[in-house]
Every structure is written in structure tokens, then in C-alpha cells.
KOLROVEX-197040 format. One line per field, with one value per residue (C-alpha): residue in three letters; residue number from 1; z, y, x. Coordinates in Angstrom, 1 decimal. Each point is the difference from the previous one (the first is absolute). Last residue first. Layout:
res <- (Ala / ...)
n <- (NUM / ...)
zz <- (Z / ...)
yy <- (Y / ...)
xx <- (X / ...)
% end
This chain:
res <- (Unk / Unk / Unk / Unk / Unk / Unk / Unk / Unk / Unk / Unk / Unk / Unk / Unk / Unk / Unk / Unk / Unk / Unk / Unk / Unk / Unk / Unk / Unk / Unk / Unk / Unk / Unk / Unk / Unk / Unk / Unk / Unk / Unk / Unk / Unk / Unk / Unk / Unk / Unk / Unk / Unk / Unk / Unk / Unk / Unk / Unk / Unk / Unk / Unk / Unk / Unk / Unk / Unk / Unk / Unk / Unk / Unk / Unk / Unk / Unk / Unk / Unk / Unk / Unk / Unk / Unk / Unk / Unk / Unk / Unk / Unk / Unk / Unk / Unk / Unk / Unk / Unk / Unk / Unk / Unk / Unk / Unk / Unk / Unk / Unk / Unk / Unk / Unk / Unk / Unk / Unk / Unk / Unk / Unk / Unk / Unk / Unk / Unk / Unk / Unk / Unk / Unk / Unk / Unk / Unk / Unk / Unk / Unk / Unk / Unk / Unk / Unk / Unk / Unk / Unk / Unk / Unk / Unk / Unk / Unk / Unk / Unk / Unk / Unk / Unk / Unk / Unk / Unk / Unk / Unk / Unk / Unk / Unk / Unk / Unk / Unk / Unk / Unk / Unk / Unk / Unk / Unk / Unk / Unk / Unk / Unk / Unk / Unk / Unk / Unk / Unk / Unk / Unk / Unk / Unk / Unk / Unk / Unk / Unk / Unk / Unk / Unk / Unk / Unk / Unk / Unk / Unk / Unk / Unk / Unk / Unk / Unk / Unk / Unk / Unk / Unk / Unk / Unk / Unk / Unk / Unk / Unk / Unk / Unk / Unk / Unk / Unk / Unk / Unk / Unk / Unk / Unk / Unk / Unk / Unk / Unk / Unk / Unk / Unk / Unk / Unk / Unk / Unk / Unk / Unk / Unk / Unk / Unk / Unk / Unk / Unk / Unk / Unk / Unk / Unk / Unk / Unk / Unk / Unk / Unk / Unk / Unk / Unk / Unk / Unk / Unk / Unk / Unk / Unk / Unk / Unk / Unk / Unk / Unk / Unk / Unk / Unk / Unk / Unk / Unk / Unk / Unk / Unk / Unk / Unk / Unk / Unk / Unk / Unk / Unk / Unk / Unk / Unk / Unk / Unk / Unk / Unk / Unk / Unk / Unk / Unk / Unk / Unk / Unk / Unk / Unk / Unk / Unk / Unk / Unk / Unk / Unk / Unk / Unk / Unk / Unk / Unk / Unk / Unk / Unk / Unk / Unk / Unk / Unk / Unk / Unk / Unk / Unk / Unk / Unk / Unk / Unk / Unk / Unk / Unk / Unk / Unk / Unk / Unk / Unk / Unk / Unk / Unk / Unk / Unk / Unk / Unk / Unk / Unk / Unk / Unk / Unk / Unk / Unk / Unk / Unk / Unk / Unk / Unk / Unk / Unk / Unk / Unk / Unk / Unk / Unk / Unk / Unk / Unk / Unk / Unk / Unk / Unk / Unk / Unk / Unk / Unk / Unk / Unk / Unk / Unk / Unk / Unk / Unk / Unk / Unk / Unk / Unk / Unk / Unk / Unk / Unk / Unk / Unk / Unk)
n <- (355 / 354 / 353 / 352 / 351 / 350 / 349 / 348 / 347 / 346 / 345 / 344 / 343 / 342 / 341 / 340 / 339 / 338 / 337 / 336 / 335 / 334 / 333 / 332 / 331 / 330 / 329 / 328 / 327 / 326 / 325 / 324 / 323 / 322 / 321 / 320 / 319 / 318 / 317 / 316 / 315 / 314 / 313 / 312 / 311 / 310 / 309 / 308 / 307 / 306 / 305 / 304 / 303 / 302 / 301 / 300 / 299 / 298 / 297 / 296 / 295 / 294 / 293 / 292 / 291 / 290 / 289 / 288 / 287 / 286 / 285 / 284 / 283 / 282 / 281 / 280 / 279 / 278 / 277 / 276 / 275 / 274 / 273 / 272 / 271 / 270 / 269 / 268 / 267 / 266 / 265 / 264 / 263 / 262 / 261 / 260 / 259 / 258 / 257 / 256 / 255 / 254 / 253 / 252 / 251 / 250 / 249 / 248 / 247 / 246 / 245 / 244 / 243 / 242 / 241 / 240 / 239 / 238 / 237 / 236 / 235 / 234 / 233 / 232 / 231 / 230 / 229 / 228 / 227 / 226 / 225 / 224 / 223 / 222 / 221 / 220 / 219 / 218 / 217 / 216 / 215 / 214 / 213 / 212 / 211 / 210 / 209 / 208 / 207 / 206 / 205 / 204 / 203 / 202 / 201 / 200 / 199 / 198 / 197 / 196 / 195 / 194 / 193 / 192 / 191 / 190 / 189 / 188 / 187 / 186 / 185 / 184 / 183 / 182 / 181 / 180 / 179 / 178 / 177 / 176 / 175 / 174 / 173 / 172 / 171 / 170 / 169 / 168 / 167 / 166 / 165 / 164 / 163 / 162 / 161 / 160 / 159 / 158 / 157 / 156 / 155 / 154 / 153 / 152 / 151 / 150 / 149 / 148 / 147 / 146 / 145 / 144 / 143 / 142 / 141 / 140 / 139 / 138 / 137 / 136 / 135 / 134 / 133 / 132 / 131 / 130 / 129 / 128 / 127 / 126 / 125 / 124 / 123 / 122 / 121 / 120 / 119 / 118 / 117 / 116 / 115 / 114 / 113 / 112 / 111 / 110 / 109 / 108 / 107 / 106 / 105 / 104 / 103 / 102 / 101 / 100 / 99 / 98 / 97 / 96 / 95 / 94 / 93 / 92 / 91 / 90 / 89 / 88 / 87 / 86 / 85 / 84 / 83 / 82 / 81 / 80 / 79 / 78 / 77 / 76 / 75 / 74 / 73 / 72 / 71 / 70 / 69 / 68 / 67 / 66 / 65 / 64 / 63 / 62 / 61 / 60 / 59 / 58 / 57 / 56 / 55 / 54 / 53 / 52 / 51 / 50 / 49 / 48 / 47 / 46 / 45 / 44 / 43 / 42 / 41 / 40 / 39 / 38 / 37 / 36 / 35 / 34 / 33 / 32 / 31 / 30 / 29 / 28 / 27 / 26 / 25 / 24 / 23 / 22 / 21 / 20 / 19 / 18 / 17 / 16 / 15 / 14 / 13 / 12 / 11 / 10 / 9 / 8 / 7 / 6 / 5 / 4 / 3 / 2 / 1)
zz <- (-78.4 / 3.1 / 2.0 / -2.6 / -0.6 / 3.8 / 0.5 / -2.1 / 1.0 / 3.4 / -1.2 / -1.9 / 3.6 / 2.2 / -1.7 / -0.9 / 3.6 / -1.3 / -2.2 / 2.4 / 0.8 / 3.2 / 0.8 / -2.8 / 0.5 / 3.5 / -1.7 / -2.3 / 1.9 / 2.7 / -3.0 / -0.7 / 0.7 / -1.1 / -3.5 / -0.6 / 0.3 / -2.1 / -2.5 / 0.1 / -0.6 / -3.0 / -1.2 / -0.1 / -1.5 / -2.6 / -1.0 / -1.3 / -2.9 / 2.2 / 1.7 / 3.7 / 2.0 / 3.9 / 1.6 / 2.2 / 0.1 / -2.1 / -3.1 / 0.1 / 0.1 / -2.6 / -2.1 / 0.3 / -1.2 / -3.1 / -0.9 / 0.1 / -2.4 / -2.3 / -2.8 / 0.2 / -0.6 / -2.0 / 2.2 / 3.2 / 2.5 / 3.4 / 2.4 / 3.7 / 2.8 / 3.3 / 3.6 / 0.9 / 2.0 / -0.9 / -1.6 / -2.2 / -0.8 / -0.8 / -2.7 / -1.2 / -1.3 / -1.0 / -2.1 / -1.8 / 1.1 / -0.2 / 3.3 / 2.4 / 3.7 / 3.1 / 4.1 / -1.3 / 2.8 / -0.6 / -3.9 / 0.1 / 2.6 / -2.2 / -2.5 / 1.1 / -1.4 / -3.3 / -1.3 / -3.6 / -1.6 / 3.4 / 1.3 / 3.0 / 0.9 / 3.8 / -1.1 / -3.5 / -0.6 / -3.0 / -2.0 / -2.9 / -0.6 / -1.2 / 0.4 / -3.2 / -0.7 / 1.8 / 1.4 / 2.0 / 3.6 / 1.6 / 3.4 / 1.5 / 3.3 / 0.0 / 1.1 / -1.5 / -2.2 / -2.3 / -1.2 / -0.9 / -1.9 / -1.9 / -3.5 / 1.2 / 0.9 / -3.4 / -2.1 / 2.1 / 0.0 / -4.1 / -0.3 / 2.1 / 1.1 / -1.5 / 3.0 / 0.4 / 1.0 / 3.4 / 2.5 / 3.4 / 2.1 / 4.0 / 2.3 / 1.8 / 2.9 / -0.7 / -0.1 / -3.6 / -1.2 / -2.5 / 1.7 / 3.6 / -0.7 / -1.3 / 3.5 / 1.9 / -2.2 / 0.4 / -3.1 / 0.9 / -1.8 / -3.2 / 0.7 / -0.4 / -3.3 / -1.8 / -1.7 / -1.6 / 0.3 / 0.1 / -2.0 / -1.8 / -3.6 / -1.6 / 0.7 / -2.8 / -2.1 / 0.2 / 0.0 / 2.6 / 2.5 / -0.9 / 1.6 / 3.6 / -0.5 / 0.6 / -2.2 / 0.4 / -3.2 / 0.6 / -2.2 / -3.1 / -3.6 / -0.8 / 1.6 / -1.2 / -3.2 / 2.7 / 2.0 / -2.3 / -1.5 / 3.4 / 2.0 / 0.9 / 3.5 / -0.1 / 2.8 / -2.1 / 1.2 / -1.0 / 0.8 / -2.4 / 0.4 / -2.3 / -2.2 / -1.9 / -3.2 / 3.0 / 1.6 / -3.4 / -0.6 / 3.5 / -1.0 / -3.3 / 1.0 / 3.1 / -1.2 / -1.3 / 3.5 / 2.3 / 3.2 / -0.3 / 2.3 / -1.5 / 1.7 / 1.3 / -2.5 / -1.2 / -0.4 / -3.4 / -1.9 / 0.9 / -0.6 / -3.6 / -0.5 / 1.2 / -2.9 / -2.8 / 1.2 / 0.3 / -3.5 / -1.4 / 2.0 / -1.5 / -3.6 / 0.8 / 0.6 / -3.4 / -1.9 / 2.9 / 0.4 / -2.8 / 1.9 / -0.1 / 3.2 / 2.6 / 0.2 / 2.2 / 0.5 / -1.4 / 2.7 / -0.1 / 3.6 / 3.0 / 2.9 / 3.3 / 2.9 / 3.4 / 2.0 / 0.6 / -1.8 / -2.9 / 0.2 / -0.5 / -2.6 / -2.0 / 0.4 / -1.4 / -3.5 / -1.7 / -0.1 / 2.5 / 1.5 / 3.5 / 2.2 / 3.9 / 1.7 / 2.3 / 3.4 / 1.1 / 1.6 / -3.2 / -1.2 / 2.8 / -0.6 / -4.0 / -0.2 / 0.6 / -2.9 / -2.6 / 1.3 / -1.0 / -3.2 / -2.3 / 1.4 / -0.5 / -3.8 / -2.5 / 1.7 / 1.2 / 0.9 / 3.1 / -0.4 / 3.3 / 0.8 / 3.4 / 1.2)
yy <- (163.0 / -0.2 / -1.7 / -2.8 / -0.3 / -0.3 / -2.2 / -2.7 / 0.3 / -0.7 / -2.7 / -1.8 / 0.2 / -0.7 / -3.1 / -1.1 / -0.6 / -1.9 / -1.4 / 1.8 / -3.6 / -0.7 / -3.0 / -1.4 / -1.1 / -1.3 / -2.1 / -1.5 / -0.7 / -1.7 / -2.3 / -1.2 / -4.0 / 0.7 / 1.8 / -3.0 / -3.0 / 2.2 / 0.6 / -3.8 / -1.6 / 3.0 / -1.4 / -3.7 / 0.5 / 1.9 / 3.8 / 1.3 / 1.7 / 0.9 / 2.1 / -0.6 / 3.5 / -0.3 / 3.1 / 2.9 / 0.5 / 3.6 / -2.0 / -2.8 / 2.8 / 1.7 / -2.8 / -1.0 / 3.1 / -0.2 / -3.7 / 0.8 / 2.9 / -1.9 / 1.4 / -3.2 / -3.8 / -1.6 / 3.2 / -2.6 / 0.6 / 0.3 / -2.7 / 1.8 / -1.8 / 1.7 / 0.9 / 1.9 / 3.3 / 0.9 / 3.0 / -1.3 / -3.5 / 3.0 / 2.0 / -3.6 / -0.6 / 4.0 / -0.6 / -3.0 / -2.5 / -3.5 / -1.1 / -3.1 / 1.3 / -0.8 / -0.1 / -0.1 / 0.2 / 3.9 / -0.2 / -2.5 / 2.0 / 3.2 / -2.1 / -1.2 / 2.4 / -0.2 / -3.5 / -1.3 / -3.2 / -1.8 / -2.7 / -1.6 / -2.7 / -1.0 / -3.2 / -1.2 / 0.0 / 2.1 / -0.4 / -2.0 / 2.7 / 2.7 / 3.1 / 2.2 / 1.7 / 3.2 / 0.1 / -2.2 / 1.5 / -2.8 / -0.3 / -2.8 / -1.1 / -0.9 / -2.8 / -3.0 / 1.6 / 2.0 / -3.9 / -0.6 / 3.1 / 0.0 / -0.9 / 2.0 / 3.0 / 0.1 / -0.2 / 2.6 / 2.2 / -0.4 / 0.6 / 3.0 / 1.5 / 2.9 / 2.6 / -0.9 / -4.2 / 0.9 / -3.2 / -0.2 / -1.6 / -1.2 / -1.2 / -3.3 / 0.0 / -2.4 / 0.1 / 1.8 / 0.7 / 2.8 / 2.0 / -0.7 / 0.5 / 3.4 / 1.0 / -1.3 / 2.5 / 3.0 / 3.0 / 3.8 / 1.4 / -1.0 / 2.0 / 3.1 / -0.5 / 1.1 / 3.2 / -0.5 / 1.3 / 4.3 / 0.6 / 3.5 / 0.8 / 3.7 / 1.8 / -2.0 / -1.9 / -3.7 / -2.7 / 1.2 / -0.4 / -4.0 / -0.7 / 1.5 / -2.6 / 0.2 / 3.1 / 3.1 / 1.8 / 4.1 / 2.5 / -2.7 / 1.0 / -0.8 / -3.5 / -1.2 / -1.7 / -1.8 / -0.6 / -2.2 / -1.5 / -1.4 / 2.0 / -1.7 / -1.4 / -0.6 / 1.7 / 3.0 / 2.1 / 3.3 / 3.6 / 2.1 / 3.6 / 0.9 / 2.7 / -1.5 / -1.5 / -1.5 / -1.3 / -1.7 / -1.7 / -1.3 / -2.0 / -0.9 / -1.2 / -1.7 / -3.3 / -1.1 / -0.9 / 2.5 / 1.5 / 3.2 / 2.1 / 2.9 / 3.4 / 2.8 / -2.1 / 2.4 / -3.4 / 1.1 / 1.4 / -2.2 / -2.8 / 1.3 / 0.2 / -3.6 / -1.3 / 2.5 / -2.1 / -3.4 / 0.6 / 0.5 / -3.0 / -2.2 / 1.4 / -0.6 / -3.1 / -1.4 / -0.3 / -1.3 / -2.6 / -1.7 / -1.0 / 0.4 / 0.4 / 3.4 / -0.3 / 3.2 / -1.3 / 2.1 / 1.7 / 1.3 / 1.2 / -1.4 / 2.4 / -1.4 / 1.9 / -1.5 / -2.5 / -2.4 / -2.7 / 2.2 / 0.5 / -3.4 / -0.8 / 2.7 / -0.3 / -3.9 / 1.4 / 2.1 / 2.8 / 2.7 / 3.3 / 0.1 / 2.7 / 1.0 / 3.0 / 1.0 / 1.0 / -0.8 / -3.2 / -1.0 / 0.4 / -2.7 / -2.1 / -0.3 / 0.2 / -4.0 / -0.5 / 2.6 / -2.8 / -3.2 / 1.5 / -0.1 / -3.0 / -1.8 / 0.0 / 2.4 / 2.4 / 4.0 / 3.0 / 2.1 / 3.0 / 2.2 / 2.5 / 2.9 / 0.7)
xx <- (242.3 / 2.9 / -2.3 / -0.9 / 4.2 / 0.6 / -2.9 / 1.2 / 3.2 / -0.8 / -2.0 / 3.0 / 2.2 / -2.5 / -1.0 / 3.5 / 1.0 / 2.9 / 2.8 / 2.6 / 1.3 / 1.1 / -2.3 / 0.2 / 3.5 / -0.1 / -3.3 / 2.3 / 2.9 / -2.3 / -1.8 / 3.8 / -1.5 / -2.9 / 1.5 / 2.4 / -2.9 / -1.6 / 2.4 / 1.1 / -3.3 / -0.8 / 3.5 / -0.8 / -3.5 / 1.3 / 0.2 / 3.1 / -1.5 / -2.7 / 2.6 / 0.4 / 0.8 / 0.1 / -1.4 / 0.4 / 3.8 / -0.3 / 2.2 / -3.2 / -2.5 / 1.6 / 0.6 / -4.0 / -1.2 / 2.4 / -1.3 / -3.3 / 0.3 / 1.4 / -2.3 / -1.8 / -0.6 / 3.0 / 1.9 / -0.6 / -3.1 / 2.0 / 0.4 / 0.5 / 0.7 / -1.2 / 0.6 / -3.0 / 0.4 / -3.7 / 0.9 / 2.7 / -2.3 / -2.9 / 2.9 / 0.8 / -4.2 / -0.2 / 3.2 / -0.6 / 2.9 / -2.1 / 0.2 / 1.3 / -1.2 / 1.9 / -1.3 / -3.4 / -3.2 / 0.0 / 0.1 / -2.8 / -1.5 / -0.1 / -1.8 / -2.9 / -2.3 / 1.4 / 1.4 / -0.3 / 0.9 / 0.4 / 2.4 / 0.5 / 2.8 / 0.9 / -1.5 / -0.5 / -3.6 / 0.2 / 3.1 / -1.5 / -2.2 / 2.5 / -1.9 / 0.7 / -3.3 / 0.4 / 3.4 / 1.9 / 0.0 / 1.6 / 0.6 / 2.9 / 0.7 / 3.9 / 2.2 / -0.9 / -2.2 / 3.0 / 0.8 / -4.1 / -0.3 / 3.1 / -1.8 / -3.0 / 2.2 / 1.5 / -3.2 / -1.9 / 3.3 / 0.0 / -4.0 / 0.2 / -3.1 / -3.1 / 1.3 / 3.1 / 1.8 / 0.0 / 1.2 / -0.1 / 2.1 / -0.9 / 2.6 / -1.6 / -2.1 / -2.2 / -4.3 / 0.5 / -3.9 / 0.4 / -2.7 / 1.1 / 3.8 / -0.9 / -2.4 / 2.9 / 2.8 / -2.5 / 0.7 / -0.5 / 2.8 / -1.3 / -3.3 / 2.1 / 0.1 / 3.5 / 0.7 / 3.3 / 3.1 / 0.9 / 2.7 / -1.0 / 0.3 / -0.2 / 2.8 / 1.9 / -2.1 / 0.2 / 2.7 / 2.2 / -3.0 / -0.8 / 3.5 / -1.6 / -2.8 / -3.4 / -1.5 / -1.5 / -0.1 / -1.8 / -1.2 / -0.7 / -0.7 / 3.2 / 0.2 / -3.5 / 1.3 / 2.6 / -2.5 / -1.6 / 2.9 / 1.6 / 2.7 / 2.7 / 0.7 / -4.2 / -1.8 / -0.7 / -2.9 / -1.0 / -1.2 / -1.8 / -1.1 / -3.3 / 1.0 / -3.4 / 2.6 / 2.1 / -3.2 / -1.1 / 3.7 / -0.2 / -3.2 / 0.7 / 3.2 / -1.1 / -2.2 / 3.5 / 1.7 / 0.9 / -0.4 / -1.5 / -1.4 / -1.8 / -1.0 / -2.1 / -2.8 / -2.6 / -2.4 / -2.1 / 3.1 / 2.4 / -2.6 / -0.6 / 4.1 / -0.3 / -2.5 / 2.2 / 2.9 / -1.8 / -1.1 / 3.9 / 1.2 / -2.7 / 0.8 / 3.4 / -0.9 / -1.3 / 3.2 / 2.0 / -2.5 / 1.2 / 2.7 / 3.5 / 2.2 / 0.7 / -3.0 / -2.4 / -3.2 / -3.1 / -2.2 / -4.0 / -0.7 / -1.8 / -0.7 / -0.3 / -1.3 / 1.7 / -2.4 / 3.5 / -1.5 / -0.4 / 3.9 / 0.8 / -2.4 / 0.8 / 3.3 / 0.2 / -0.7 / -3.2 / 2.4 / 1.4 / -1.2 / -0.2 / -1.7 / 1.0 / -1.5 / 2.7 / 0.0 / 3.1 / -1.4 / -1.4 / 3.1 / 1.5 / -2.3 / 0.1 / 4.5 / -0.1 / -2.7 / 2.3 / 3.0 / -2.5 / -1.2 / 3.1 / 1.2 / -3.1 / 0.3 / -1.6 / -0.3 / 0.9 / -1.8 / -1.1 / -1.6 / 0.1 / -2.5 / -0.2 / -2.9)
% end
């Protein structure tokens, strides 16, 4: 049988896309491992029945911290820890989509002649892979800008995997769980993975205008429910949402985001019209902000900065973006942003064949 080691964590963006590519490997004929830390992926991916193995790994700062000192020592025993696993699993190959867990990882299947494919959904590619980029047979990435940026001959535009359980969503069973008995158009808000306290902020200060006209849902991010806004009608909101959640995006005709790339690259698929407030430089590499120009220059989005963020212009992009939703969707529709799956496991088996 053929073996696959999948790696990445850290945050949910690095796990869901290695989750989308699990049926479809398995269907291949792959035996499927994943190596990451004692992080969000190992709960994910034990849910899924898949051998997890947890490995020693240091973050990657581009900041001070004390922690820098102590680390690399991490780092350095996850390394010797995943040139073990190499060894004891006889992987075919390693799929790697990011975040810090994956340097030892794809470091320790270069060292084993090992090939190495990764993942970069970001615009630019983030520290991680960009320490993995040498040792890597194959880049796929997201957007056709992202290509000139990499090694020639070696990166491929492919998208993002994306669940196929997304596609599968039931507007009446959505309106059902969050209780709306009207028929007004539906928003849905996506603050990331851990929520936005800004957009949380902002949409509780507009909250009552925006209900006039709109439904709203309100995934806010663990611990950062607003209680004062419970009760109000046509208002849900929910820290965390997994099961339900390709009916939320089904029952939404627009969703207000945070611009990661996984979370924009599922509004694509979905043909969602969307705004997009990306994380300003104060709060990252401005990686964010690049994802979201794209999307905005490709027609798929409307771009609000948090900079320009206030309850009178989150009022005014929505009430724009409903209104344009057809232009949106027309847009989406024709992008080339697709069928990722196919794409990234035909490469995949290309490179195992080829070994």
C-alpha cells in the first residue's frame, strides 16, 4: 500500500485543506498518517480515525521572546522525532501545508530523499514554507501572483482543497437551527478560527440598524459572545460552529470575513458574495491584506480595511454587496480557482509513481 504523511498545524487553516485531501487519498489507496503537535490538528485529525503522531515543535517569531532561546531546541528534537517516524512509517511521501510544526517534518523527509510537496495558500509565502521551499519537489499555491515569487519550475497554481461537505449545506434545515421564522436576507459573519474582537465590536454597535433589514449569524469566537445581544430577534450567535456549518453558508446570501486564505478560498467555492476585513500590518505580515486585494481586483469581493472599519461603513458595505450580490456571484463563477483536489492529488501520485 501506498503511504502519505500529511503535516501541517498550528491553526485550522493548516489542517482543514490536508482534511479535504483525506477522502479522496483514501480512495487512491493511500495509507494516510499525520505528523503535527499537541495543537488543534490533533484533535481534528483523531476525529477523523487517521494515526496521529505528535512531534516536539518550537514556534517560528518573527518578534522577541524568550522563547526564542528555548525553541530551537524544540525544533531540533521534533526533527530527530520525525526522522524516527520516517524511518519506522516508509512514507511514499509528505504533504505539507505549513505552519511551524512542518519544518522538522519536511526537513526529515528531504534528509530521507523523501519527495516533498507543499502548500502555500498565503499570496506570499509564510516563514515555514519558506524554510521548506528548497527542500521541496513541488509548491502548489492559490494564487497566480504567489507563482512569480517561488522557484521557477517548481510551483504549481492549483487553489485550495476545500471539504466536500461544504457543498452539501440545507438553507431550511439552517433557518431551523438559528430560529429565523421571517424571510429576511440572511448575513453571516466570520470573525477566523479564535474571532474578531474589532468585527464583534463593530457589528454590535450597528447591530440593531443592520436588523431592520437583515438576519444576522454570528460566529464570534471562543469566549467573545456579547451577552447583551442575545434575545434580539433575527440575531444568533455562536463561539464555535462545526457540524452546522455548511448550512450557515448555504442559508447566507452574503458573508462579512476575515480574509485568511482557506476561509476566502471556501466563499470562492461556494459562489458567496463577500466583504472581506483583513487583519491590519499592527497584526501581521500583511498577508491578509494581499489575499484580499486580489480577490477584490478578480471582482469577487468587497475589501473594508479594519482601519476603515465603523459601524457606518460595515452598514454601507453590506447594504452595497446585497445589492451587487449578482456581480459577485457572475464573477466567481468564472474563476479558474478550482477543482484543487484533483489537481494536488494528481501530483501527488505522479511524483509517488515516478519514485
Amino acid at each position: 500500500m501506498k503511504k502519505i504523511i500529511l503535516t501541517g498545524g498550528g491553526t485550522a487553516g493548516h489542517v482543514t485543506p490536508n482534511i479535504a485531501l483525506i477522502p479522496h487519498l483514501k480512495e487512491l489507496g493511500y495509507e494516510i498518517h499525520y505528523v503535527g503537535s499537541n495543537n488543534i490538528e490533533k484533535r481534528l485529525i483523531e476525529e477523523l480515525g487517521i494515526p496521529f503522531h505528535c512531534i516536539s515543535s518550537g514556534k517560528l517569531r518573527r518578534y522577541f521572546s524568550l522563547k526564542n532561546f528555548t525553541d530551537p531546541v524544540k525544533v531540533q528534537h521534533g526533527y530527530h522525532q520525525s526522522r524516527r517516524l520516517m524511518k519506522k512509517i516508509k512514507p511514499d511521501i509528505v504533504f505539507s501545508k505549513g505552519g511551524f510544526v512542518s519544518v522538522p517534518v519536511t526537513t526529515a523527509a528531504a534528509k530521507k530523499k523523501i519527495p516533498v510537496i507543499l502548500h502555500e495558500s498565503d499570496m506570499t509565502p509564510g516563514l515555514a514554507n519558506r524554510i521548506a521551499l528548497k527542500k521541496a519537489n513541488i509548491i502548489c499555491c492559490n494564487f497566480p501572483e504567489t507563482k512569480n515569487k517561488l522557484p521557477e519550475g517548481k510551483a504549481v497554481v492549483t487553489g485550495t482543497p476545500i471539504r466536500g461537505e461544504l457543498f452539501t449545506g440545507d438553507r431550511e434545515a439552517a433557518k431551523k437551527f438559528c430560529g429565523f421564522t421571517d424571510d429576511k436576507p440572511v448575513i453571516l459573519f466570520i470573525g477566523g478560527s479564535t474571532g474578531s474582537q474589532i468585527i464583534n465590536e463593530t457589528l454590535s454597535k450597528c447591530l440593531d440598524e443592520l436588523l431592520k433589514t437583515y438576519n444576522i449569524i454570528h460566529l464570534c469566537g471562543k469566549g467573545k459572545t456579547i451577552p447583551e445581544n442575545n434575545g434580539k430577534k433575527g440575531y444568533v450567535q455562536y463561539e464555535y460552529i462545526k457540524n452546522e456549518l455548511a448550512d450557515l453558508f448555504a442559508l447566507a446570501d452574503v458573508a462579512v470575513s476575515r480574509a485568511g486564505a482557506n476561509a476566502i478560498c471556501e466563499l470562492l467555492a461556494l459562489r458567496k458574495p463577500n466583504i472581506l476585513i483583513p487583519l491590519s500590518l499592527a497584526a501581521s505580515r500583511g498577508d491578509q491584506i494581499l489575499n484580499a486585494k486580489s480577490f477584490e481586483k478578480s471582482g469577487y469581493s468587497k475589501l473594508l480595511q479594519e482601519e476603515d472599519l465603523t459601524p457606518e461603513s460595515l452598514t454601507a458595505a453590506i447594504n452595497e454587496t446585497f445589492r451587487d450580490r449578482e456581480k459577485y456571484i457572475d464573477a466567481m463563477s468564472k474563476s479558474q480557482q478550482s477543482d484543487a483536489i484533483n489537481k494536488i492529488t494528481s501530483l501527488i501520485e505522479k511524483l509517488v509513481n515516478s519514485k
